[in-house]
Legacy VTK file of the C-alpha trace (Angstrom):
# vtk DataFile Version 3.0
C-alpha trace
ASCII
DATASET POLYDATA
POINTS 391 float
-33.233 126.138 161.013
-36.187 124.549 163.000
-35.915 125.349 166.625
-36.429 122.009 168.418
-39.118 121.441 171.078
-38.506 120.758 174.782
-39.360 117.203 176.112
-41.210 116.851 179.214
-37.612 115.747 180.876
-35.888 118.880 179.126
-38.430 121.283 180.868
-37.658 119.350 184.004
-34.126 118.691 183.709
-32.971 122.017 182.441
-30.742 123.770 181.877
-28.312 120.640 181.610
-30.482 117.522 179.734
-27.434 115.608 179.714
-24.061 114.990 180.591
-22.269 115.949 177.904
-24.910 119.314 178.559
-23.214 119.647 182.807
-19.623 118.849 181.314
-20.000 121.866 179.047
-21.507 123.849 181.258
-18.982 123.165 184.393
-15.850 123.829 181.884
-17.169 127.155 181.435
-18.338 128.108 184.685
-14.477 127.444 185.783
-12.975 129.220 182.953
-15.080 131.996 183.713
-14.777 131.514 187.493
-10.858 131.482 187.071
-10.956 134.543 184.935
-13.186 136.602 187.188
-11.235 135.553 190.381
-8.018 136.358 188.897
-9.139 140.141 187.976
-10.442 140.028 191.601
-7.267 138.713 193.242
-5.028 141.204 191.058
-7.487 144.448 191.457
-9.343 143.543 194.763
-12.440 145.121 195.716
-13.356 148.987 194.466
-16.476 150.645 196.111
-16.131 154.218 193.741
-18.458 155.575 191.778
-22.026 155.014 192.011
-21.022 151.935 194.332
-21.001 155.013 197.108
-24.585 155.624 196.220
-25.914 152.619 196.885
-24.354 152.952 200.110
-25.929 156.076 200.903
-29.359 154.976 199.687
-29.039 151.955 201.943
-28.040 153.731 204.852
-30.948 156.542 204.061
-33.372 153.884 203.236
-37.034 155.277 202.837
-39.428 156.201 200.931
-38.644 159.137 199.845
-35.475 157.575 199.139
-37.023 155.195 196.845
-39.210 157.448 195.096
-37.468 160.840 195.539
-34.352 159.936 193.980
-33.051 157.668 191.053
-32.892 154.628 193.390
-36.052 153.281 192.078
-34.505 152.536 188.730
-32.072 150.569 190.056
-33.813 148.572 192.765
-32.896 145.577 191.143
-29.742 145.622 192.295
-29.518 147.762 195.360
-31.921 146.258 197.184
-30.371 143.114 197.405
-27.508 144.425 197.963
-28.662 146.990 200.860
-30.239 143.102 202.286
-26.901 141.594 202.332
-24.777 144.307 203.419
-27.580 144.293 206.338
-27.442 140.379 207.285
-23.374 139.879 206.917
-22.749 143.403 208.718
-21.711 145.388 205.616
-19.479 142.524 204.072
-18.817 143.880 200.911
-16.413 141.420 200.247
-18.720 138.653 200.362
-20.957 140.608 198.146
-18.230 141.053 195.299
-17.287 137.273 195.515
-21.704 136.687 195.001
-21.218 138.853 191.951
-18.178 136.952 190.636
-19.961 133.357 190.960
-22.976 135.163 189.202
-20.799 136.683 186.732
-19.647 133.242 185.524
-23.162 131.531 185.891
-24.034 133.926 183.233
-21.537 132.110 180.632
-23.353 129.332 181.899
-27.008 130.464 180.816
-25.546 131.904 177.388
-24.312 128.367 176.900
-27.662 126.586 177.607
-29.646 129.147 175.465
-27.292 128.667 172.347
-27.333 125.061 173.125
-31.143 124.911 173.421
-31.946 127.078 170.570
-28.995 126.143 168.030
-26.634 123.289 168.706
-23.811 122.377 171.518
-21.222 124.316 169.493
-23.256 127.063 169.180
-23.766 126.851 173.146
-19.877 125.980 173.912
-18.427 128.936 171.278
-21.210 131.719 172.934
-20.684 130.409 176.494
-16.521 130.665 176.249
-16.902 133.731 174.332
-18.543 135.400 177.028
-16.730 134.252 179.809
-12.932 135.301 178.283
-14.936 139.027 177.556
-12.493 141.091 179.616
-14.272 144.049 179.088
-17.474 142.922 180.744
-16.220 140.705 183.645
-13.473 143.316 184.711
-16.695 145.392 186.580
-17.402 142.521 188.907
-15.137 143.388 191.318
-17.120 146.431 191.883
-20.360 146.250 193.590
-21.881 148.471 190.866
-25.468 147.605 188.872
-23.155 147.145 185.238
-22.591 143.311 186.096
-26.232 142.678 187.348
-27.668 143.795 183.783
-25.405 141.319 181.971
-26.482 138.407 184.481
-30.154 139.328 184.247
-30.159 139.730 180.389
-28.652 136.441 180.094
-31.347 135.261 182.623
-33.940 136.360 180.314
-32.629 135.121 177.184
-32.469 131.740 178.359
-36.249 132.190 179.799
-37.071 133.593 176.792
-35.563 130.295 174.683
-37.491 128.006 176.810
-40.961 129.750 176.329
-40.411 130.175 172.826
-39.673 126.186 172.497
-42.331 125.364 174.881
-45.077 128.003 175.590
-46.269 127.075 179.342
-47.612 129.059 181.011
-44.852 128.447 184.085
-41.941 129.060 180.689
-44.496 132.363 180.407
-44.208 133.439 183.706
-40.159 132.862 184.328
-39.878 134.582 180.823
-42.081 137.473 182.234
-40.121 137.724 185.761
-36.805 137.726 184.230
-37.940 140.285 181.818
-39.133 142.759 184.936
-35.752 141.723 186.504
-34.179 143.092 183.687
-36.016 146.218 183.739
-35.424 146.972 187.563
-31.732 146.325 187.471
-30.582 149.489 185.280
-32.667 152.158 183.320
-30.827 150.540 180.400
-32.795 147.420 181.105
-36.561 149.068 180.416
-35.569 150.018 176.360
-34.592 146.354 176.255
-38.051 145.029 177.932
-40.219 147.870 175.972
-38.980 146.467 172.308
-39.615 143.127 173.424
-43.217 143.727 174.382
-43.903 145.803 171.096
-44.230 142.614 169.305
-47.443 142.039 170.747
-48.277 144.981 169.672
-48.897 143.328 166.172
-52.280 142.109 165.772
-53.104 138.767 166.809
-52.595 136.984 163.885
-48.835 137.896 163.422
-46.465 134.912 162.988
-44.458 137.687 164.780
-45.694 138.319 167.798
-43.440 136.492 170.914
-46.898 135.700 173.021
-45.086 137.271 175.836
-48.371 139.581 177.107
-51.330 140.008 176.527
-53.701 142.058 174.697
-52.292 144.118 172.109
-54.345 147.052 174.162
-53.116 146.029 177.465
-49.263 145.745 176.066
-49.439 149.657 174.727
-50.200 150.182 178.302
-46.874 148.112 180.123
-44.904 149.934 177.225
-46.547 153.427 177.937
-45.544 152.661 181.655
-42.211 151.237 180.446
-41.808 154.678 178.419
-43.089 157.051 181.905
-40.225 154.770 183.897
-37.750 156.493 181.428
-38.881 159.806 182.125
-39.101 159.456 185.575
-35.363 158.428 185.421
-34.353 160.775 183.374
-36.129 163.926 185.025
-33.397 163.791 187.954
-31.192 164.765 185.000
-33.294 167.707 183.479
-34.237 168.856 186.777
-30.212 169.604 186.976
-30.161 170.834 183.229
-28.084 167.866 182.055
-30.923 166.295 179.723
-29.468 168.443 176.539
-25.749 169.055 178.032
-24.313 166.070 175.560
-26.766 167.396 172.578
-24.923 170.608 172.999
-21.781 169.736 173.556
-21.977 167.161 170.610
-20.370 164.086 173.044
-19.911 161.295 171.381
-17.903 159.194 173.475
-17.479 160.162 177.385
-16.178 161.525 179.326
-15.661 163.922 176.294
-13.045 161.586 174.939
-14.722 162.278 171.011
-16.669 165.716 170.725
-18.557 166.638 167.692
-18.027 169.881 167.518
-20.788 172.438 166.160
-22.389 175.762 167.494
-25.851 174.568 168.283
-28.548 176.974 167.193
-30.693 178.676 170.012
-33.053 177.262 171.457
-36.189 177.869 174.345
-37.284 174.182 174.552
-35.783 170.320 174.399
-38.214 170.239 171.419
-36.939 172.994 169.699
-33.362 172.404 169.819
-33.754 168.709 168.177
-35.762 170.713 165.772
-33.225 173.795 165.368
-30.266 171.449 165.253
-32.147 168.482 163.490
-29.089 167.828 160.907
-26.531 167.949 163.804
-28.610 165.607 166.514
-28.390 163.122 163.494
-24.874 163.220 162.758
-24.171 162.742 166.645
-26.500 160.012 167.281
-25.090 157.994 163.812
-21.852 158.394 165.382
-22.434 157.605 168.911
-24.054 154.245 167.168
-20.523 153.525 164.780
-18.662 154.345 168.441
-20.895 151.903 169.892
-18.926 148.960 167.755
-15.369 150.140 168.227
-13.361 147.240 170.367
-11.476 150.266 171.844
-11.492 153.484 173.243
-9.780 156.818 173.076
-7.746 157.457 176.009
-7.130 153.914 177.195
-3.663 152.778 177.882
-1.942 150.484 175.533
-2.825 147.450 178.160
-6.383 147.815 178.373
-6.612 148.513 174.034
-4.662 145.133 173.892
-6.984 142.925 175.958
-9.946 144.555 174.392
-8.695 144.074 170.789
-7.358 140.664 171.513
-11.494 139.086 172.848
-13.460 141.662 171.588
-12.635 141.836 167.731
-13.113 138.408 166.674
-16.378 138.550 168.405
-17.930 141.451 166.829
-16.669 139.862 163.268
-18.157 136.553 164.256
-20.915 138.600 165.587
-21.741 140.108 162.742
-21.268 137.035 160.208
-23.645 135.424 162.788
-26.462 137.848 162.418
-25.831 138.231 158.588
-26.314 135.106 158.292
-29.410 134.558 160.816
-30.805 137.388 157.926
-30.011 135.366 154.871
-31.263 132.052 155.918
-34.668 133.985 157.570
-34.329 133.155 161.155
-37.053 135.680 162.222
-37.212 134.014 165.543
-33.626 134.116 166.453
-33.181 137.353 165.546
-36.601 138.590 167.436
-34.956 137.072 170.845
-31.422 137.951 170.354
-31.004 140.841 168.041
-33.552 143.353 169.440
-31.936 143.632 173.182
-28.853 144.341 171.064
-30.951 146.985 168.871
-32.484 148.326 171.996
-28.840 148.708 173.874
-27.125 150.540 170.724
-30.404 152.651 170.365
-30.120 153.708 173.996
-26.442 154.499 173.355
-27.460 156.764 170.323
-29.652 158.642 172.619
-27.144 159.361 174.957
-23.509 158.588 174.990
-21.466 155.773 174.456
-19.226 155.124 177.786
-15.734 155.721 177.430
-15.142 153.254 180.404
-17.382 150.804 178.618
-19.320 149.317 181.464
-22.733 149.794 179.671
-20.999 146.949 176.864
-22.162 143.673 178.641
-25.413 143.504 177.711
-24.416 143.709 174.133
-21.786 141.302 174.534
-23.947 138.434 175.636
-25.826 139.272 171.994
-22.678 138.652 170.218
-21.653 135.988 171.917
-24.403 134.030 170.730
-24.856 135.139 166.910
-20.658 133.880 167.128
-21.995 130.939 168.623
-24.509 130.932 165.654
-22.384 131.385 162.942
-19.480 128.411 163.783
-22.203 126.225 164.569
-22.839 126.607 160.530
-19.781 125.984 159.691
-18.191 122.272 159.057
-15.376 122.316 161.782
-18.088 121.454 164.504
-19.373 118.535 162.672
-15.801 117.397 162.709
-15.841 118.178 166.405
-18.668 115.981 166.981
-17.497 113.199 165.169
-14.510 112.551 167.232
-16.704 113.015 170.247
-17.521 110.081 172.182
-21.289 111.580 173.336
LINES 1 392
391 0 1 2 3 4 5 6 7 8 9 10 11 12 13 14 15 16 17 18 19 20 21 22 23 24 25 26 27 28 29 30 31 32 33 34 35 36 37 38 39 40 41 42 43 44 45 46 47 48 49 50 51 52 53 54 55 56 57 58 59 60 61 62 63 64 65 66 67 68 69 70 71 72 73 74 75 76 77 78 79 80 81 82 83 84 85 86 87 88 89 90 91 92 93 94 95 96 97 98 99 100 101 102 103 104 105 106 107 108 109 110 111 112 113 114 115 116 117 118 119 120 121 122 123 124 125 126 127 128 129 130 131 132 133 134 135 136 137 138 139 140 141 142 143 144 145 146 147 148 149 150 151 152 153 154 155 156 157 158 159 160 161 162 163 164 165 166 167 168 169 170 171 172 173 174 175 176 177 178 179 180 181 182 183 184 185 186 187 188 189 190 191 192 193 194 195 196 197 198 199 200 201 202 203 204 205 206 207 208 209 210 211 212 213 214 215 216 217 218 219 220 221 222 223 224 225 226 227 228 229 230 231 232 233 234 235 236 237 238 239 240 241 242 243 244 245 246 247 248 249 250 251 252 253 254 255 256 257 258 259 260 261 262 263 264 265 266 267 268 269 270 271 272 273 274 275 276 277 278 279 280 281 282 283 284 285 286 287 288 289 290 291 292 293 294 295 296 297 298 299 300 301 302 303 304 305 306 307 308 309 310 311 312 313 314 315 316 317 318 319 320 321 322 323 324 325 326 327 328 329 330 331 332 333 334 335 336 337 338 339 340 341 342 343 344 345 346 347 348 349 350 351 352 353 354 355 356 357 358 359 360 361 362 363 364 365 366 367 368 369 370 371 372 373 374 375 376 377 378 379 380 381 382 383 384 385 386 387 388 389 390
């Protein structure tokens, strides 16, 4: 495949260069509108969970709030959200409803970056598959940071499509911004913009490298910053003695839902135990990855397993048809900008747990939604689409 270059009206006209482009896109925005309110109208609004911590860090707003605690690494998200709880007198309504309209523009983006890098299929199958996703768009209704890192990955991608097609410096910039969006929303986010930027870490000759930063030199030093963001994070947790708690209780899938179980060898460091328990460590993080892919989760009720087998099965098999075949017809560049957030979110699951509750999935989900997109835009059905088509 040849990814096609932007026009001067594209760039200006995006993400919708034609009708047929806005039709698509405003079919899916209400299907995924429609779903979202629905789960909203049935559920209503549910302010648990870390939902009460953004609360509290809005009402105890400083800096040692910022910097003392773990509410730096989600800024992204609480800060606007501290802003509009501030200006509407703590509607928190209002703020679920903004996260439902931005939960359905991201269908919207996934469909103009499949459409923009593949085909209109490829954009129509990725941007429906995302937007009947259950799983993902049933944490809208709480003001949590889960949604925000779908909406913002999704966000990038699409930057990320239009810099690759067309390599302006503005396309360089949005790419850049939505990338440090996605970092700031959830620590999840910084794996995801850390592997991106080690591809300019290849010398500058690479057909490889995404152009995204700059010097090879200077890029070590974002991700080595990238890398002490992560370990700021997750100090709050060793400061508590949590950082080996899941090592050592061999947690696979929370909250303790499927143990490996094992008497871990003594230890006096974090060091030495992934040393003393080296063949254990690996057993649990190749498992956590295989949990990773399951459409469903111990412990759910026969409800929930159905509407998570029913959307989420046929799009890890298209999924993965999509990215075997990305591999066998050597689309390097599509995989680059869609395959390693996925890499980076299983990677991050292998290091820690994989949620039980799944709300860390949507990231991942807007990957598979377009390699699906990807692989039935191969296939012969949307030719025949096309041809009865009147655009």
């Amino acid at each position: 495949m040849v990814l096609r270059r932007s026009s001067v009206r594209d760039v200006l006209a995006e993400p919708f260069p034609d009708e047929a482009s806005t039709r698509d896109a405003a079919l899916i925005f209400l299907i995924a509108l429609a779903l979202r309110g629905w789960v909203w109208a049935r559920i209503g609004t549910h302010v648990v969970r870390d939902a009460t911590r953004y609360v509290a860090w809005c009402t105890e707003f400083s800096a040692g709030t910022l910097f003392g605690t773990r509410a730096l690494a989600y800024s992204g998200y609480w800060l606007p959200y501290c802003g509009w709880l501030n200006a509407t007198g703590e509607w928190v309504h209002g703020w679920v409803g903004v996260q439902v309209v931005l939960s359905a523009l991201a269908c919207v983006l996934v469909y103009a970056t499949g459409r923009h890098l593949v085909s209109r299929s490829a954009g129509i199958v990725a941007g429906v598959a995302l937007a009947v996703q259950w799983e993902v768009y049933r944490w809208v209704v709480r003001p949590q940071s889960e949604f925000m890192l779908t909406f913002a990955l999704a966000l990038a991608l699409w930057r990320l499509a239009h810099y690759h097609t067309t390599a302006t410096t503005r396309n360089r910039l949005l790419a850049l911004g939505s990338l440090g969006f996605v970092a700031l929303v959830r620590p999840n986010g910084l794996p995801i913009v850390g592997a991106y930027l080690l591809y300019d870490l290849l010398p500058a000759t690479s057909d490889h490298r995404l152009g995204l930063g700059f010097p090879a030199t200077v890029n070590l030093g974002i991700v080595g910053a990238l890398a002490a963001a992560i370990a700021y994070r997750l100090q709050f947790g060793w400061a508590k003695g949590s950082m080996l708690y899941h090592w050592r209780e061999g947690i696979i899938v929370t909250p303790e839902r499927v143990v490996y179980g094992y008497d871990p060898a003594a230890a006096s460091g974090v060091l030495d135990f992934f040393v003393a328990n080296a063949e254990h460590v690996v057993a649990i993080a190749v498992l956590r990855g295989l949990w990773f892919f399951s459409p469903v989760m111990p412990g759910w009720s026969s409800g929930h397993a159905t509407r998570a087998v029913l959307t989420l099965t046929p799009l890890l098999v298209l999924a993965a048809l999509g990215v075997r075949a990305a591999i066998r017809r050597e689309e390097w560049d599509l995989l680059a900008l869609w395959a390693t957030p996925l890499v980076a979110v299983v990677v991050t699951a292998m290091g820690i747990w994989v949620a039980g509750w799944r709300n860390f999935l949507g990231p991942a989900v807007v990957c598979y939604a377009l390699f699906a997109g990807y692989y039935v835009s191969l296939s012969e059905w949307p030719r025949r689409v096309r041809s009865l088509s009147p655009v």
